[in-house]
Each structure stands twice: as C-alpha cells, then as structure tokens.
C-alpha positions in Angstrom: 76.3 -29.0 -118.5 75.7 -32.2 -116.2 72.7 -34.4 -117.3 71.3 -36.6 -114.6 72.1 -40.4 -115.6 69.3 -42.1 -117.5 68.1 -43.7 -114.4 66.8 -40.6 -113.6 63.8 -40.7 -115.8 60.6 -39.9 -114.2 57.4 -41.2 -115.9 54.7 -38.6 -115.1 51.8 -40.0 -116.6 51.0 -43.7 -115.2 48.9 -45.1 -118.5 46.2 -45.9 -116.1 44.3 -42.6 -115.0 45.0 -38.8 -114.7 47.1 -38.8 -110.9 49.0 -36.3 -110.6 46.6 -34.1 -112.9 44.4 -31.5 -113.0 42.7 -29.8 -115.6 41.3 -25.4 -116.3 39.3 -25.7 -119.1 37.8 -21.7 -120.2 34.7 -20.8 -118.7 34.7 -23.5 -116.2 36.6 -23.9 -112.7 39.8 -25.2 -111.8 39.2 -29.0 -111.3 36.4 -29.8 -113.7 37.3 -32.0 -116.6 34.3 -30.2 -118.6 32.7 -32.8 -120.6 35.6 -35.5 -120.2 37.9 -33.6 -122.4 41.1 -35.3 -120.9 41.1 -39.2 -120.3 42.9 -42.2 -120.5 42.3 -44.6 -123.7 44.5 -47.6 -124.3 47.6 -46.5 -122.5 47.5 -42.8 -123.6 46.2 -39.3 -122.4 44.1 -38.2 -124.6 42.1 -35.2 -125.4 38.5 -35.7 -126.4 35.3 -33.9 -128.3 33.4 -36.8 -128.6 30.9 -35.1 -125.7 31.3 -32.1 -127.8 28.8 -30.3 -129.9 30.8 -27.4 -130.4 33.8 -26.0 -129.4 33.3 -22.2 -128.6 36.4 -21.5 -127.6 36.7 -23.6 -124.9 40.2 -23.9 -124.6 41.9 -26.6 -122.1 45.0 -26.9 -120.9 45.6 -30.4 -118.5 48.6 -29.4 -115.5 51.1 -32.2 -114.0 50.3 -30.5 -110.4 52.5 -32.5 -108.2 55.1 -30.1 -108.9 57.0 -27.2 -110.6 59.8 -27.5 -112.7 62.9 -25.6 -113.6 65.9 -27.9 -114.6 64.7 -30.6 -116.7 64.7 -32.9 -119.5 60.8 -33.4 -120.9 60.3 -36.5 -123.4 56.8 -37.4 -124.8 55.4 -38.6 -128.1 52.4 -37.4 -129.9 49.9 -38.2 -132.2 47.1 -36.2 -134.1 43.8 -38.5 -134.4 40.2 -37.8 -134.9 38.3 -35.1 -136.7 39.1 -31.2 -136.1 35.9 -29.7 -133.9 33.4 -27.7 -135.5 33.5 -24.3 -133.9 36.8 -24.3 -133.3 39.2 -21.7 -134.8 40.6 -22.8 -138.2 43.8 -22.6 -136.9 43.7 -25.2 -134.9 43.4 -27.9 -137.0 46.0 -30.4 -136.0 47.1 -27.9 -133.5 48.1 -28.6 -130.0 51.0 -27.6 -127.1 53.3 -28.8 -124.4 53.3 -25.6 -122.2 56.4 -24.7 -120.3 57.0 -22.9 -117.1 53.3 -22.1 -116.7 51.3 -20.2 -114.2 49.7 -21.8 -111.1 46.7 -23.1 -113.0 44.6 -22.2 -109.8 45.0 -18.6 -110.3 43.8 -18.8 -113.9 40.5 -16.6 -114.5 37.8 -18.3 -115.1 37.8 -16.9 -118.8 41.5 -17.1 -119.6 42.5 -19.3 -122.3 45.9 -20.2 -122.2 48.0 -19.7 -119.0 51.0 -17.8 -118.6 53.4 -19.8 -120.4 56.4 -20.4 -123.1 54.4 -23.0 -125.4 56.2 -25.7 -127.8 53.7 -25.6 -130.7 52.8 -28.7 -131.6 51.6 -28.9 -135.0 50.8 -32.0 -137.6 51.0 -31.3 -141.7 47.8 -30.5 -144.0 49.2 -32.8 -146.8 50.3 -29.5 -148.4 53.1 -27.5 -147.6 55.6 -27.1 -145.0 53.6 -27.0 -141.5 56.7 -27.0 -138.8 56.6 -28.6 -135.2 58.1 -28.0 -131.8 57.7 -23.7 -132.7 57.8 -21.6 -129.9 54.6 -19.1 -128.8 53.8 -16.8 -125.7 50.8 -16.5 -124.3 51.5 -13.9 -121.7 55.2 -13.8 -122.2 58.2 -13.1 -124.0 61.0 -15.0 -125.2 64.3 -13.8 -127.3 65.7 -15.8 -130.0 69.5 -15.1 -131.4 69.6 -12.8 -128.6 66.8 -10.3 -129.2 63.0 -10.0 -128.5 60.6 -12.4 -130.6 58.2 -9.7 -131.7 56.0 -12.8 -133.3 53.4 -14.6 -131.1 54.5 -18.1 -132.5 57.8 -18.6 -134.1 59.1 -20.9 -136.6 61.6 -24.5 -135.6 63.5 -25.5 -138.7 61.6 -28.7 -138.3 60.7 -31.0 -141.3 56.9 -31.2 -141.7 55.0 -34.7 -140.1 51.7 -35.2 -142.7 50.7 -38.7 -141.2 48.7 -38.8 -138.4 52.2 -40.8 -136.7 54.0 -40.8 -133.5 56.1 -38.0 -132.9 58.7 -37.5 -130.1 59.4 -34.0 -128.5 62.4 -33.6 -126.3 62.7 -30.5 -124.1 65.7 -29.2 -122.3 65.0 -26.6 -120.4 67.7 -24.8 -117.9 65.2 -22.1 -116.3 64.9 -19.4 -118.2 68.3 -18.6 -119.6 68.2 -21.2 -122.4 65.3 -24.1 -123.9 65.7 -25.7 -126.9 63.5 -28.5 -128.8 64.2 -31.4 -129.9 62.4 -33.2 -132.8 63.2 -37.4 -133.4 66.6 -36.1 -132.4 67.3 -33.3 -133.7 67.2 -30.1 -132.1 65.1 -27.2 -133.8 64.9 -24.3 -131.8 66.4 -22.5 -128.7 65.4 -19.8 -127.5 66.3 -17.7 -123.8 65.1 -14.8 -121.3 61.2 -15.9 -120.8 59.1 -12.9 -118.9 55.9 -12.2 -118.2 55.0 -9.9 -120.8 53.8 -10.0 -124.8 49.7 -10.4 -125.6 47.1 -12.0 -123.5 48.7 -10.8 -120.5 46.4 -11.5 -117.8 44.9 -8.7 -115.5 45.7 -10.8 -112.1 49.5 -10.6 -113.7 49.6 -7.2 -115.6 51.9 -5.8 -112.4 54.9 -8.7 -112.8 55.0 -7.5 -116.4 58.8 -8.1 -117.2 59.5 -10.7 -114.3 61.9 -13.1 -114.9 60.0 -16.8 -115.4 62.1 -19.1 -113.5 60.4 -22.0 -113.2 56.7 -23.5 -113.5 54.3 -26.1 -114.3 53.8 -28.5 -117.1 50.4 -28.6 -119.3 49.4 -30.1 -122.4 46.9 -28.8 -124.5 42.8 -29.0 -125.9 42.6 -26.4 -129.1 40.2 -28.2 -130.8 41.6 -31.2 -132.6 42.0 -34.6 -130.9 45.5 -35.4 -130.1 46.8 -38.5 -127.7 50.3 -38.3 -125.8 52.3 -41.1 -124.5 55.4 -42.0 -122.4 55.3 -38.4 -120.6 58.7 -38.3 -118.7 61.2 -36.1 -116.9 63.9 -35.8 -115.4 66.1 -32.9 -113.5 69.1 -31.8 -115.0 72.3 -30.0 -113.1 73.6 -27.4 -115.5 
C-alpha cells in the first residue's frame, strides 16, 4: 500500500462557513438547512436543535459535495455536547455518523432518512457500561466482516468506551470497497470489505442495483438527534 505523503492533507471544512456543503434533511428538499441544523460555531461544524421543538424523525445528513471519494485517508475529531432532543428515538442519545461512500444526496427521496451508505457509528458513553465507537452500520447496504455477510444492521469495533463529553479522533482508510478499516486515537478497531447496495432501508429509486458493487461515493456527517460538533475534517487520496 502507497500512502500519499502528509503534504497531501486536504482540509475539507474551512472553520468559517459550510462551502463545499450541502445538506438533505427528511421531509424537506435537497439544499435546505431546515431550521439551521448545521452551522459554524467557534471554529467547528456543528449540528444544532436549538430551533427545535421536537425532533420527529427528522433525520439530517450534511454532504462534502465538491466531490466523490474512493481512495482516501478521512481524519476528524468529535465531540458530543448539548442536551439529547426530545422526540427523538432513544437510541440516539449521543449518537451520531461519518457516512461513507454515500448516494448522490440529490437523488434522496424526500422521505428517506439516511442515504445509501457504509456508516462509522459514532457513539459517546452513558456513564454505564461499555458503549463502543467507530462501529460499522448499513443503511441500504451490505458489508462482510472476517469474510462473510454482516447479518447485523450495526456491528460492534473493539473500541474502549469515551464517557466525557471529550474530543475524539476518527481515522478512516478506505481503499474502495475491497477493504475500510477505523481507526480510534490510533488504534484501529474494525475492518470490514465488499460494500453493496443491499441490506434494510433499501430505497425504491435503488431497489434494481440491489447487489451493485459500491465503489466509490460522497462524504456526510450526521443529525440523529443529539448535538454533536466536528473539527479539523481532512482527507487525503491514497494509491493502494
């Protein structure tokens, strides 16, 4: 495997406002940041309720539209903050995504809530129990891990459990879709190959690519329900 030197980083989020962005949030079209869910506070994107009254499953999902990837290196930190939603699914609390390879967000329905996409859960602890980070789900795909089908929606990193609401960095290495694996504070948590179209929540504008390879695709980040900032978003392209 060839990395691209260091130099190579590409910051895709400017600190300053949302170029290079768009936004699909559920029920809404293509282009409207409904109620100012994603904006720009003190140096970091970040995804807000506070025009909120309720959540009703208004999921968002926040695209780097310049561009689609395939051979890359994603780094970005994150950071749980605020109060969980009320109306939004209990699951969810401290609950968000970096979603790979997704769908061209303009051909979301207006109902869909999350694109076609290999997701890297991001999740924060409950100050009880294990909660892992940087897991894997599928909305609208399929992934295998040790070789064979993921029959789960969301599976399980081996990553240690972050209770504080602190900065935490998520590397992804992605070489299309024959191999991805996270990274958490440097160590590497899951890998997983072989995305598709396929799984639950299969979209009816997609239902005939149903076992498609995904190659390559856009970059989101996600609104579930519970606040969440990101900062120092960067890529860069990797020669495998």
């Amino acid at each position: 495997m060839m990395h691209s030197d260091d130099k190579n980083w590409i910051s895709i989020f400017n600190g300053q406002d949302l170029s290079g962005w768009n936004m699909k949030v559920r029920y809404f079209d293509y282009g409207d940041n409904h109620l100012n869910t994603f904006k720009v506070e003190n140096g970091n994107l970040k995804v807000s309720y506070e025009n909120y009254d309720s959540f009703d499953d208004k999921f968002g999902h926040i695209f780097y539209t310049k561009r689609k990837f395939k051979n890359y290196h994603l780094s970005l930190e994150y950071k749980f903050s605020g109060k969980h939603l009320k109306g939004a699914p209990g699951w969810s609390v401290k609950n968000s995504g970096i979603m790979l390879h997704c769908q061209d967000p303009s051909t979301m329905l207006i109902d869909q809530e999350f694109p076609i996409s290999a997701e890297v859960q991001l999740l924060g602890g409950l100050n009880k129990g294990e909660r892992t980070t940087a897991n894997v789900c599928s909305p609208g795909t399929d992934v295998d891990i040790d070789n064979k089908l993921a029959k789960k929606h969301c599976n399980n990193s081996n990553s240690r459990t972050f209770h504080n609401d602190d900065w935490v960095k998520v590397e992804v290495i992605v070489n299309s879709n024959k191999k991805v694996q996270h990274i958490v504070e440097g160590d590497t948590v899951l890998s997983y190959t072989n995305i598709k179209v396929g799984g639950n929540k299969v979209p009816s504008n997609y239902l005939i690519k149903i076992g498609e390879s995904i190659d390559e695709g856009y970059i989101s980040l996600q609104s579930e329900g519970h606040p969440v900032e990101f900062r120092n978003i960067k890529i860069k392209e990797i020669d495998f």
